[in-house]
C-alpha positions in Angstrom: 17.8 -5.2 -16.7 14.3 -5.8 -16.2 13.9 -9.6 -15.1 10.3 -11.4 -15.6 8.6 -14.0 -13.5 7.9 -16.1 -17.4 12.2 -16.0 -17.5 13.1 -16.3 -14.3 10.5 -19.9 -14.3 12.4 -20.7 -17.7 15.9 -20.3 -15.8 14.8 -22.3 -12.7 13.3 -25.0 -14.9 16.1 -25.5 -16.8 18.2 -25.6 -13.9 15.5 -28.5 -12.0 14.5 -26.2 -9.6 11.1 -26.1 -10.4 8.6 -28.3 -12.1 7.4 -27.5 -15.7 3.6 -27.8 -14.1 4.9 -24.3 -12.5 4.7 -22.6 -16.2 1.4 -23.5 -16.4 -0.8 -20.0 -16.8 -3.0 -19.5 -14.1 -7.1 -20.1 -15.2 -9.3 -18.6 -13.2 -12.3 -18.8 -16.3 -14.8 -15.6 -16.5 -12.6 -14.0 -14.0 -9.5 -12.8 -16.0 -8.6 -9.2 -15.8 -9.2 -7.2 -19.1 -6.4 -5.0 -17.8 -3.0 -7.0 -17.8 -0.8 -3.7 -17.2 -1.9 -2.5 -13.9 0.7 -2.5 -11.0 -0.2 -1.6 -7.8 1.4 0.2 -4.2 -0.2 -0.5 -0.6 1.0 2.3 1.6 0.2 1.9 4.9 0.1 4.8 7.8 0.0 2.2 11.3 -2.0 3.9 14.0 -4.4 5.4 13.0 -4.1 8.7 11.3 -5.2 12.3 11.9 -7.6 13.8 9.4 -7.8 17.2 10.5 -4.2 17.0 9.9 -3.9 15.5 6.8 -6.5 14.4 4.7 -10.1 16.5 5.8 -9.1 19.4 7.6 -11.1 22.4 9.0 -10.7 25.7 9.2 -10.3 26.8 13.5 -11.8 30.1 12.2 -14.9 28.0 11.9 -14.8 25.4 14.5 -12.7 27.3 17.1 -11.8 25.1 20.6 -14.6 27.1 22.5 -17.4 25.7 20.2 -16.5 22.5 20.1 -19.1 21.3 21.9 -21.6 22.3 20.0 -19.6 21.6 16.1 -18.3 18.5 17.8 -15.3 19.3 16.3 -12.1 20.9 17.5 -9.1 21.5 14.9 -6.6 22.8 17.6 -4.2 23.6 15.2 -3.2 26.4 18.0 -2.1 24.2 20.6 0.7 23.0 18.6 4.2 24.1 19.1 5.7 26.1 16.3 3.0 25.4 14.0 2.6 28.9 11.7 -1.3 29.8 11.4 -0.5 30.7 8.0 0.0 27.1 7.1 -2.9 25.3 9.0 -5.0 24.7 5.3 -3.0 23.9 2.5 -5.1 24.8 -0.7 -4.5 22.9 -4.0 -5.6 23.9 -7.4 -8.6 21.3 -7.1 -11.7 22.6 -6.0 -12.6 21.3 -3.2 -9.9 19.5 -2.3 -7.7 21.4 0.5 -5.4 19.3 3.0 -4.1 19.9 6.5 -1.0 21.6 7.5 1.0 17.7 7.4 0.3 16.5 4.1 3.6 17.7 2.7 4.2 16.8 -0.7 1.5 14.7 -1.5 -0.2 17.9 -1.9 1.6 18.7 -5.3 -0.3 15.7 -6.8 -3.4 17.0 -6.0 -4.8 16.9 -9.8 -3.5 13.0 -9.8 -5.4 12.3 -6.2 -8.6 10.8 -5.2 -9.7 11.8 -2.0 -12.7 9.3 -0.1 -13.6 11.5 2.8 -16.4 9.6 5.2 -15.6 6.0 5.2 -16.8 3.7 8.0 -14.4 1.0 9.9 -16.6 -1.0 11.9 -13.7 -1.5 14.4 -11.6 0.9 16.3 -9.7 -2.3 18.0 -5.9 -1.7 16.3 -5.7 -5.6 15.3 -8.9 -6.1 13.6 -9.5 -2.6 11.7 -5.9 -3.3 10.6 -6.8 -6.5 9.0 -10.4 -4.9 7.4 -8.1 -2.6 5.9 -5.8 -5.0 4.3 -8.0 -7.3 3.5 -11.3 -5.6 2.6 -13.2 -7.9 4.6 -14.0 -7.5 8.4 -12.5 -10.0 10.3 -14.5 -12.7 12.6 -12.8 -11.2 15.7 -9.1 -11.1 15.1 -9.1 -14.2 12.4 -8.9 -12.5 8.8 -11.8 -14.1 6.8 -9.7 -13.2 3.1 -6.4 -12.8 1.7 -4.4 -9.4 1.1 -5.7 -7.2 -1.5 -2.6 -7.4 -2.6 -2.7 -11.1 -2.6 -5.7 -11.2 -4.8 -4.3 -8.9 -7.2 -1.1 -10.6 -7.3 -2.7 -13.8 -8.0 -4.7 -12.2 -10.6 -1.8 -10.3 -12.2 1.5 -11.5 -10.6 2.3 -14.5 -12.4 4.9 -13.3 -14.2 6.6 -11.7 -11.5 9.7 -13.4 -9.6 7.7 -11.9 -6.2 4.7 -10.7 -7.2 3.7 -10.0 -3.6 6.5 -8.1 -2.1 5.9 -6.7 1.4 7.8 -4.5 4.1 7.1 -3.8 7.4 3.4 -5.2 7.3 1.5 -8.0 7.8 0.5 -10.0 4.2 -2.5 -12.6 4.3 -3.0 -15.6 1.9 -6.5 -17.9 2.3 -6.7 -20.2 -0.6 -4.2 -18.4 -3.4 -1.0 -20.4 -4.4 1.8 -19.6 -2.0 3.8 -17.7 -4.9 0.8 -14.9 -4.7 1.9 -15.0 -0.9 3.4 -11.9 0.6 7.1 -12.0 0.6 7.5 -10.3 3.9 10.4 -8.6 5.3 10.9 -5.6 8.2 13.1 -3.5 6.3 14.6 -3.1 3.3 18.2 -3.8 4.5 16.6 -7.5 5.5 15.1 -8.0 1.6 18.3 -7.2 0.7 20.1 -9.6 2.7 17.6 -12.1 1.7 18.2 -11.9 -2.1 21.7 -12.2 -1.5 24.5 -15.1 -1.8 25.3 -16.6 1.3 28.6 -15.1 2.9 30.4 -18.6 2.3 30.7 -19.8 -1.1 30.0 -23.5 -1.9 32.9 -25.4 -3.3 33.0 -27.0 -6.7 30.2 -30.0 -6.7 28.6 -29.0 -4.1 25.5 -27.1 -4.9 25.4 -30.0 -7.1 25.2 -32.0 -4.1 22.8 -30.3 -2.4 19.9 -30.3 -5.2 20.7 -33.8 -5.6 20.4 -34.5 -1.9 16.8 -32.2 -1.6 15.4 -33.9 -4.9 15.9 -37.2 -3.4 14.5 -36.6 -0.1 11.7 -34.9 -1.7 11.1 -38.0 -3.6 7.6 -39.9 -2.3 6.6 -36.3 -0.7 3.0 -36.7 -0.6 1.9 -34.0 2.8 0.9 -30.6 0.8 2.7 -29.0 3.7 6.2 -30.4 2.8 5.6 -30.4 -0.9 4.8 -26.8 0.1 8.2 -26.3 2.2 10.3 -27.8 -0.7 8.6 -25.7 -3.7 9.5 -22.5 -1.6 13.2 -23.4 -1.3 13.4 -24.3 -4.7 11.8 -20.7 -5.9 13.7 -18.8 -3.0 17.1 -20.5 -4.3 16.3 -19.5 -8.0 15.2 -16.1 -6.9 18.7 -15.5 -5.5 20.2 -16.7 -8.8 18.3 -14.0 -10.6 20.9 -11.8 -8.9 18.8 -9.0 -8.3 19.7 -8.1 -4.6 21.4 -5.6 -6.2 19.0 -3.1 -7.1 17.6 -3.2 -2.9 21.1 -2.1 -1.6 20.6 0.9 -0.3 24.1 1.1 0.5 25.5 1.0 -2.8 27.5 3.9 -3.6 26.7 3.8 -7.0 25.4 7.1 -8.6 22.3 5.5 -9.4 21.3 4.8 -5.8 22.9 7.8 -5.0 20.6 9.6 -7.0 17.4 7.8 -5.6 18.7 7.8 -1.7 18.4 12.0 -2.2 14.8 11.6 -4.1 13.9 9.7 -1.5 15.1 11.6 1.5 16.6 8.2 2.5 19.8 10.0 3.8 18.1 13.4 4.9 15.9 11.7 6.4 12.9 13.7 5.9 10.9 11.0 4.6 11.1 8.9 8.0 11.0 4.8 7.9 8.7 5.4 4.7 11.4 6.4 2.6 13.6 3.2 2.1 10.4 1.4 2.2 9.0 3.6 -1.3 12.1 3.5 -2.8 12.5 -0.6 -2.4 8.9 -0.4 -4.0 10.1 1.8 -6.8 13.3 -0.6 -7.5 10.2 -3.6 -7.4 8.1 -2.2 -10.0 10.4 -0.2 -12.5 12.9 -3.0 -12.6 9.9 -5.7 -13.2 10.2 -7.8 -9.9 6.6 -7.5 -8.5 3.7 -6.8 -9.6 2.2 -5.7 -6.1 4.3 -3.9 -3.2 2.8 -3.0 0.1 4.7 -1.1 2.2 4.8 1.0 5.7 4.7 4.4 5.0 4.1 5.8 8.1 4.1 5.0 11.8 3.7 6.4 15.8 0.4 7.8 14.9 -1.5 6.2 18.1 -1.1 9.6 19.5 -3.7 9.4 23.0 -1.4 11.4 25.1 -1.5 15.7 24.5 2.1 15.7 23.9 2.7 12.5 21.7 0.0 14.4 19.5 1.0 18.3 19.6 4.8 17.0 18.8 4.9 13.9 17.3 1.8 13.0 15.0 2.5 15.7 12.7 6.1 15.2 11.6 5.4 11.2 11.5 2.0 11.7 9.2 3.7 14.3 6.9 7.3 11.9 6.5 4.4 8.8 5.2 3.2 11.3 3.0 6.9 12.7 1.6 7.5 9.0 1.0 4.2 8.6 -0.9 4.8 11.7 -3.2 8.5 10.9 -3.6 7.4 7.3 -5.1 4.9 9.1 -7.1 7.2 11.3 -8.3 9.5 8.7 -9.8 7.1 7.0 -11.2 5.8 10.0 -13.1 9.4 10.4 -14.2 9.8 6.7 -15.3 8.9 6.0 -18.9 6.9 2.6 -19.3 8.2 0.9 -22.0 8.1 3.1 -24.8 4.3 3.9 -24.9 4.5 7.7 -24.4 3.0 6.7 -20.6 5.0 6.9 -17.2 4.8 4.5 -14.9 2.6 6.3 -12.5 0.0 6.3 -15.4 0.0 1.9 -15.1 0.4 1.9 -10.7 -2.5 2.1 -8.6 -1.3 3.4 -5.3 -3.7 3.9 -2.3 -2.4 5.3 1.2 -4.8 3.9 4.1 -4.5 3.5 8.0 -6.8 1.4 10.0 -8.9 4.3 11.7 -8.6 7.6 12.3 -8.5 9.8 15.1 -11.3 11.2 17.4 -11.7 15.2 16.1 -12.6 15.7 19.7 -9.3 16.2 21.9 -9.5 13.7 25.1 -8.8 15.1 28.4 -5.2 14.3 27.9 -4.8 16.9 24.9 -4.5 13.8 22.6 -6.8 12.2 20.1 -8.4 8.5 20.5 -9.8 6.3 17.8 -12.1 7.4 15.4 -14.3 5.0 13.4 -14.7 7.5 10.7 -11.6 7.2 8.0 -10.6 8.4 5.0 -8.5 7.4 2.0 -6.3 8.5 -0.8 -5.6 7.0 -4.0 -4.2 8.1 -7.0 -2.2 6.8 -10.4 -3.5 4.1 -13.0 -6.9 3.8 -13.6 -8.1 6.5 -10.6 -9.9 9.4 -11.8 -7.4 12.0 -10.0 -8.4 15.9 -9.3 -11.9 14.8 -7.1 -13.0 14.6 -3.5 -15.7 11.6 -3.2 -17.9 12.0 -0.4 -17.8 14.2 2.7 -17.9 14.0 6.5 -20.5 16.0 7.8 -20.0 19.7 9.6 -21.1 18.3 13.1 -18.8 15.8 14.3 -17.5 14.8 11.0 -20.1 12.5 11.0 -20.0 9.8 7.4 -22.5 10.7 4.8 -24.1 8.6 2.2 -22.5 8.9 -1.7 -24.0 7.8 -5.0 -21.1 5.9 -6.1 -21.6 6.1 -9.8 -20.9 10.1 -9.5 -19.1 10.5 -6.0 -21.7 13.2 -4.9 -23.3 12.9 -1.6 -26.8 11.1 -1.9 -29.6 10.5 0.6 -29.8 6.9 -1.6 -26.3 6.9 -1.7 -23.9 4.2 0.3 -21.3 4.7 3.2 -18.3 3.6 1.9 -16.0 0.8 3.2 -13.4 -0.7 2.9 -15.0 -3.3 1.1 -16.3 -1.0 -1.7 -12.1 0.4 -2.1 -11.3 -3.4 -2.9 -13.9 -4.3 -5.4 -13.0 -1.1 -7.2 -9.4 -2.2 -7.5 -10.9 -5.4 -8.7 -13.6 -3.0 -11.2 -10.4 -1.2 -12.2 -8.8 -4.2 -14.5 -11.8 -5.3 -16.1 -13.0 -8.2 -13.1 -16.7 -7.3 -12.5 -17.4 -10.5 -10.6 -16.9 -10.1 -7.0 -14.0 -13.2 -6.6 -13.1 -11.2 -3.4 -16.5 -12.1 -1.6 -16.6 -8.1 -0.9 -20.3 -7.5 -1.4 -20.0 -4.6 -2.1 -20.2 -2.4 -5.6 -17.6 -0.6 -6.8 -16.8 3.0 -6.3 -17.0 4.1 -10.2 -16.3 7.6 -9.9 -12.7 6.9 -8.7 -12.0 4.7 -12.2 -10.9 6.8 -14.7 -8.4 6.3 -17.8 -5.3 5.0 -17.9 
């Protein structure tokens, strides 16, 4: 049963858990999105990712390890173990767009992906690029100076949502937005589940009874916004577990239903890493109409500086985020939403970022240090799939200037940022004012139908 955020208010209401000022919709004036059905997926790759792995690869034939002083760029896809020349470049049926030999299954959505190759960071510190990222706004030192994409969008979309901000294994920021658009935060999915859920120890007859009576009246002359704040969240988080939807995050069930998606999700093979339980949780969010934004770690011990940490590990760990991303996809293509003919891939925005990249250089160590050069991939509702937007540069994969209105490199063009990603999103359901403080345009050549 799908449950929405309008019936689950109704159900706490009723009950005096919340206050009917809580059903109130949300008014933000000029700035209310013209597209109400637009979900979307944060995946996050922590440690900054390999491109010539994954995303922007090059050919060794071409930038072989003995020129890489002079290309400023070394592939060594030689020096790793067991790695079959024959699968260094993975082509796709897009033009243009060919991955590295770790992109594993997120190549078969090439005709639904969006490729930005040549985006600039600003910061190559771990802490602060990994708040630009999430944020879309460049931190003053360490201090985030916005909320979480995701906490925009759920504020902007997510009313209706029991948690509109769900969030695993990642940071969530909230500057100014009610605290129900806050992240609901959680490590794993095991812990979300065990959040949900009943306490061990049911109360006897009466006494839940008690309890609310004993809150209300202690709540009663409340006038610090901090405790008002404290008591609102028990009383949501107490009619969340009512709901009774813990259910659909137990991973554990033997059901043939999560059965079914453990072995989509390589959850018990494996293959699919942390990332896996993590994209199915978010698949359980969306389909079964609990959130309206889920950000999620996809991928992790990618802060490969060391020659062995990168020739062994970096590869396996970037290609189980990206298993995880195309097994979500792949649901979601699957799902029908509601009956309009579309899947629910058509109506979710995903976007797979990490906070830098990696030096194309190999350090003296064999390994790869941080790169302020990035890329990103998005794909699903409202992104214009089947492109590559922008390129890095044959010497030193350098960041080159794009026309954003047609993705094509421009010598008037822009470098693109972060920024530009998260005023898109916001371009994508019909907000052209820049409530995000961004200033930046949007990217229009990644907005497309849907």
């Amino acid at each position: 049963m799908r449950i929405d955020r309008r019936t689950f208010l109704e159900l706490a209401a009723g009950m005096g858990l919340v206050s009917g000022a809580s059903l109130l919709p949300r008014r933000l004036g000029a700035s209310e999105p013209t597209v109400t059905d637009r979900y979307f997926v944060f995946a996050y790759f922590s440690g900054g990712w390999d491109m010539l792995l994954g995303l922007d690869p090059r050919s060794p034939d071409d930038f072989p390890s003995e020129r890489a002083i002079e290309t400023g760029i070394e592939p060594a896809y030689d020096t790793i173990p067991n790695l079959d020349p024959a699968d260094w470049l993975v082509e796709t049926a897009v033009e243009g767009m060919t991955f590295g030999p770790y992109i594993g299954g997120l190549a078969a959505h090439a005709e639904r992906l969006a490729v930005l190759r040549g985006m600039t960071m600003e910061s190559v510190a771990h802490s602060v690029a990994r708040r630009h990222a999430l944020t879309g706004k460049l931190p003053a030192g360490s201090s985030v100076r916005g909320s979480s994409v995701a906490t925009l969008l759920a504020y902007l979309l997510g009313q209706d949502q029991p948690i509109p901000n769900l969030v695993c294994g990642m940071n969530s920021f909230n500057l100014g937005h009610p605290s129900w658009a806050s992240g609901l935060a959680t490590d794993t999915v095991d812990d979300l589940f065990q959040a949900l859920s009943p306490g061990d120890t049911p109360l006897v007859t009466g006494s839940r009874d008690a309890l609310e009576s004993f809150f209300a009246a202690q709540e009663v002359g409340l006038t610090s916004p901090k405790a008002l704040e404290i008591y609102t969240n028990r009383r949501t988080a107490r009619a969340i577990v009512d709901l009774d939807i813990a259910g659909i995050f137990d991973l554990a069930s033997d059901s043939a239903e999560m059965v079914q998606l453990r072995e989509a999700f390589g959850v018990d093979s494996g293959v699919t890493g942390p990332g896996g339980p993590r994209a199915l949780m978010a698949a359980q969010a969306l389909t079964n109409g609990v959130s309206r934004c889920v950000s999620f770690k996809a991928g992790e011990g990618l802060d490969t500086h060391q020659g062995a940490e990168w020739q062994v590990d970096h590869g396996p760990n970037l290609q189980a985020g990206f298993d995880s991303v195309a097994a979500l996809a792949t649901h979601l293509a699957a799902t029908p939403f509601g009956s309009s003919g579309e899947s629910w891939l058509d109506h979710t925005t995903i976007v797979c970022m990490s906070e830098f990249a990696r030096e194309v250089l190999l350090n003296s160590n064999g390994g790869r240090d941080h790169n302020l050069i990035n890329t990103m991939v998005l794909l699903g509702g409202g992104i214009q799939g089947g492109q590559v937007i922008g390129q890095t540069s044959d010497l030193g994969m350098l960041a080159q200037p794009v026309d954003l209105d047609t993705g094509q490199l421009s010598d008037g063009g822009e470098l693109m940022t972060n920024e530009h990603v998260a005023r898109t999103l916001l371009a994508g359901i019909g907000i052209e004012e820049d409530v995000g403080d961004y200033r930046e345009a949007p990217i229009r050549a990644l907005l497309g139908g849907a």
